[in-house]
Structure formats: C-alpha cells, structure tokens
C-alpha positions as CSV (number, residue, x, y, z in Angstrom):
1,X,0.0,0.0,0.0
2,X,1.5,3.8,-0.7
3,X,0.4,6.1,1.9
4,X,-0.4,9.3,0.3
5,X,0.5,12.4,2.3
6,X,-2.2,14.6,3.3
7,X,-2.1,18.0,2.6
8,X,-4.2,20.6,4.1
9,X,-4.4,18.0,6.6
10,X,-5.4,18.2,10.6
11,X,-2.4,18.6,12.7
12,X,-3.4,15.0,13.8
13,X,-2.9,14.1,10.5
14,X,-6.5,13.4,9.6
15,X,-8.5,14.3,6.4
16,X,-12.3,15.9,7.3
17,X,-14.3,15.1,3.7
18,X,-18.3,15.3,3.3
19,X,-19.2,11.7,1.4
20,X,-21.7,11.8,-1.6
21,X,-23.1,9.6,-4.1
22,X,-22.5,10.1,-7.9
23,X,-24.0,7.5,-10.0
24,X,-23.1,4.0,-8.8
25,X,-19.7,5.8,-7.2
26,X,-18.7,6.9,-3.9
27,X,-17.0,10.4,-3.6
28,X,-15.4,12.3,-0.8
29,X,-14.6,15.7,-1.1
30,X,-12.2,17.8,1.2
31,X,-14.5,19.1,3.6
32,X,-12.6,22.8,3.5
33,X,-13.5,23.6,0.3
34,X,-17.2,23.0,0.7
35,X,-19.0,26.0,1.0
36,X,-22.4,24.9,0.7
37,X,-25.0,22.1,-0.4
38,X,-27.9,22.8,-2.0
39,X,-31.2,21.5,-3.2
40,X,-31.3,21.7,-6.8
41,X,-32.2,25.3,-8.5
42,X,-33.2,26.6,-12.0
43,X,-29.8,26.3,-14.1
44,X,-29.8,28.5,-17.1
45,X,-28.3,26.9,-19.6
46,X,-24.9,28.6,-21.9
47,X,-25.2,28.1,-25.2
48,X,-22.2,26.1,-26.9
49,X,-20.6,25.5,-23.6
50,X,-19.3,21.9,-23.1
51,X,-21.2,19.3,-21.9
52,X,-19.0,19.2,-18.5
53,X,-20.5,22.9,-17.5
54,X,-24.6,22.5,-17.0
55,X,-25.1,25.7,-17.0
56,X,-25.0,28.5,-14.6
57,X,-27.1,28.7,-10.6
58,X,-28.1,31.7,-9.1
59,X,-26.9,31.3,-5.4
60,X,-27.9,34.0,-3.3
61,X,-27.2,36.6,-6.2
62,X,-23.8,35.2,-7.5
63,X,-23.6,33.3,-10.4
64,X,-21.9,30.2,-10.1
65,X,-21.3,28.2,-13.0
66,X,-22.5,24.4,-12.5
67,X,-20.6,21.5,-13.2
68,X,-21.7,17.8,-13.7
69,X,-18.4,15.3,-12.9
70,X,-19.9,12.6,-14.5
71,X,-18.5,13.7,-17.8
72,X,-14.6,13.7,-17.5
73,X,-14.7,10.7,-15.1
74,X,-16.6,8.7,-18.0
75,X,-20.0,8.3,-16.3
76,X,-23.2,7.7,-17.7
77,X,-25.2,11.3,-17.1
78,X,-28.2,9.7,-15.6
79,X,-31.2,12.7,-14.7
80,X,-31.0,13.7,-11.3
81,X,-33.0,11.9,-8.9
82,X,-35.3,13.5,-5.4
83,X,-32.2,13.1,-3.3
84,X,-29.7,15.3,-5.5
85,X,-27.9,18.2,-4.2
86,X,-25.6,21.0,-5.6
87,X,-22.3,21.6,-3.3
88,X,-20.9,24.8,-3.6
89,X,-17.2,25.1,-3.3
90,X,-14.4,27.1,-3.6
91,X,-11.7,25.9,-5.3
92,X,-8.0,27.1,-6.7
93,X,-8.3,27.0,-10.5
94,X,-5.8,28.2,-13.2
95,X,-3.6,30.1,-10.0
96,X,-6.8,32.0,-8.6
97,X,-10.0,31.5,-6.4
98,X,-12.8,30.2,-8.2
99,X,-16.5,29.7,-6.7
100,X,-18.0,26.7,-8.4
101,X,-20.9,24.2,-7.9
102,X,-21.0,20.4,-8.7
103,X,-24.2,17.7,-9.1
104,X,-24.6,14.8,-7.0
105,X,-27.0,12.3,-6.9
106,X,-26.9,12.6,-2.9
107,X,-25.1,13.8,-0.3
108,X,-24.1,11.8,2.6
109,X,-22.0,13.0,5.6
110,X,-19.0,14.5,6.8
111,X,-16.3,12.1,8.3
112,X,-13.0,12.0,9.1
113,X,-10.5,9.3,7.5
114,X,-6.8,9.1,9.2
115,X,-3.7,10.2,6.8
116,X,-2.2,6.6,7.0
117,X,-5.8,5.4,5.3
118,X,-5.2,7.2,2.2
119,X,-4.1,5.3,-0.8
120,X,-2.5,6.2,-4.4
121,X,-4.9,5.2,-7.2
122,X,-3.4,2.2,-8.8
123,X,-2.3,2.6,-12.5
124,X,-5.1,0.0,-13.6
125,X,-8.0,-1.4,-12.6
126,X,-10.3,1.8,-12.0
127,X,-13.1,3.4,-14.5
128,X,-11.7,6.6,-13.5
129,X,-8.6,8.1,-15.6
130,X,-5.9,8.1,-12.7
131,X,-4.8,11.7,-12.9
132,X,-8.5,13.2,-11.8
133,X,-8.2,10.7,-8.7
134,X,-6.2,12.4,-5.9
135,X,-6.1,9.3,-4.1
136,X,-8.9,6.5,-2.4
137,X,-9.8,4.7,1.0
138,X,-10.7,1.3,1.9
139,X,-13.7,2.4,4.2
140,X,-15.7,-0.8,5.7
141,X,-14.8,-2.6,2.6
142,X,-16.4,0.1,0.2
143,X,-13.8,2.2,-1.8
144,X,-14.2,5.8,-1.8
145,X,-12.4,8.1,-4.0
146,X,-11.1,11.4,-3.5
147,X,-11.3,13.3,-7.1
148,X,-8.7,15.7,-7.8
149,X,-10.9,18.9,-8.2
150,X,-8.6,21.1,-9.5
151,X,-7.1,18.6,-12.1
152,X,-10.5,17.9,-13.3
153,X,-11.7,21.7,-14.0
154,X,-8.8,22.5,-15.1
155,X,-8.6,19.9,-17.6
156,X,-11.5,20.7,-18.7
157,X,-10.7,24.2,-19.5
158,X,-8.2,23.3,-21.4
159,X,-10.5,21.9,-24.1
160,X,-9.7,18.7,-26.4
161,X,-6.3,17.5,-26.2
162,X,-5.6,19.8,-23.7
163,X,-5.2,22.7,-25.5
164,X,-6.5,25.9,-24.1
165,X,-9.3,27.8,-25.7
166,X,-8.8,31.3,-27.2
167,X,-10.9,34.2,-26.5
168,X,-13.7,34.7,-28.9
169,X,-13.1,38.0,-30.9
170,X,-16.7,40.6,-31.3
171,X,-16.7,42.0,-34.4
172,X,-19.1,44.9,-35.0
C-alpha cells in the first residue's frame, strides 16, 4: 500500500471530507473547500458551452457556474433523482480562487479518514482516468475516492487535447 501524504491536513494528521453519491460511485470531497450544499435550483443553460459545465445557478445573487463530474470521469449522465444536491465550493483553479458548484445524486456526511488510510490510485484497474483521482480509501470494505478537483476543472478548461481555448473575438 503507498500512503499518500495529506495536505491541508489536521495537525493529527486526519483528512475531514463530506461523502456523496455520484452515479453508482462513492465520492469524498475535502470538507474545507465545501461552501455549501444545496437543493437543486433553475440552471440557465450557456449556449455552446461543453457538456462538463450544466449551465450556470443563481446562489444568493452570485452566479456560479454548474458542473456535472460525471462527464470527465466517463460516467453515464443519468437525470438527477429526489435526493440530489448542488455543493458549492471554492476551489483554486488556473492560479486564482474560483467559486463553483458540482451535481450529486446525494449527499451523505462528513467524516474524518486518518492520513495513513489514504491510498494512491493504482495505474489499472479503475473506471476513473488516474490523474483526476487524488487518491482512495478502503472504508468498511467500500472504496471511496477522492477526485482531484482542481485537475479535473482544469482539464477541462483546457479543451480537447488539452489545448487551451482562445478568447472569442466581437466583431461589429
């Protein structure tokens, strides 16, 4: 087993996530960077945005643009059932704070998993390309991963292939 270290961990060297539910997948987040959950709102939809970005949420009079995981970890995008929630984080993304909501199909609870628990994502063997996985944990004989947030939006700013888009020219 590789021990992953922990950063932004406890001083005793503990990880505090809040567990949800994405598809047939368990999640963890890092509990820091959860601002808030949410039941699901009215998301107006951007016109030629990529499928990753749902749209955009009003959240008390900020505009947050809404995210949906399911598409750069490879997940069918099954509609979103009674039990779904919008968490509302703040993330680092491209160098700078960045507010930012995500889907999930339900929202669990906030835990605590010991630094030693944490595992590296082995190279095969999971439905999840390895480098948006920040690392796993063998919890009661359920694994629970721990998506690299960052990796993933940023990623997915980059566009196909990685490369990043340009800023649209207006004309007059």
């Amino acid at each position: 087993m590789t021990v992953i270290p922990v950063p932004h961990a406890t001083t005793s060297g503990s990880l505090d996530v809040v567990t949800l539910q994405l598809g047939r997948d368990a999640l963890a987040i890092r509990a820091q960077v959860l601002r808030e959950v949410l039941e699901p709102v009215a998301v107006a939809r951007v016109p030629g945005a990529p499928e990753f970005c749902r749209g955009l949420v009003n959240v008390r009079g900020t505009v947050v643009p809404l995210a949906d995981l399911r598409v750069p970890l490879r997940m069918p995008r099954d509609p979103l059932g009674p039990d779904a929630r919008i968490l509302v984080l703040d993330l680092p993304l491209a160098g700078r704070p960045a507010v930012v909501g995500i889907v999930a199909d339900a929202v669990h609870e906030v835990m605590r998993i010991e630094g030693d628990a944490l595992q590296a994502v082995p190279a095969v063997g999971t439905s999840w390309p390895p480098d948006m996985v920040e690392c796993m944990v063998n919890i009661g004989g359920s694994v629970l991963m721990i998506p690299d947030l960052p990796a993933i939006f940023d990623s997915q700013r980059a566009g196909p292939g990685g490369a990043r888009p340009t800023p649209r020219s207006h004309t007059s």
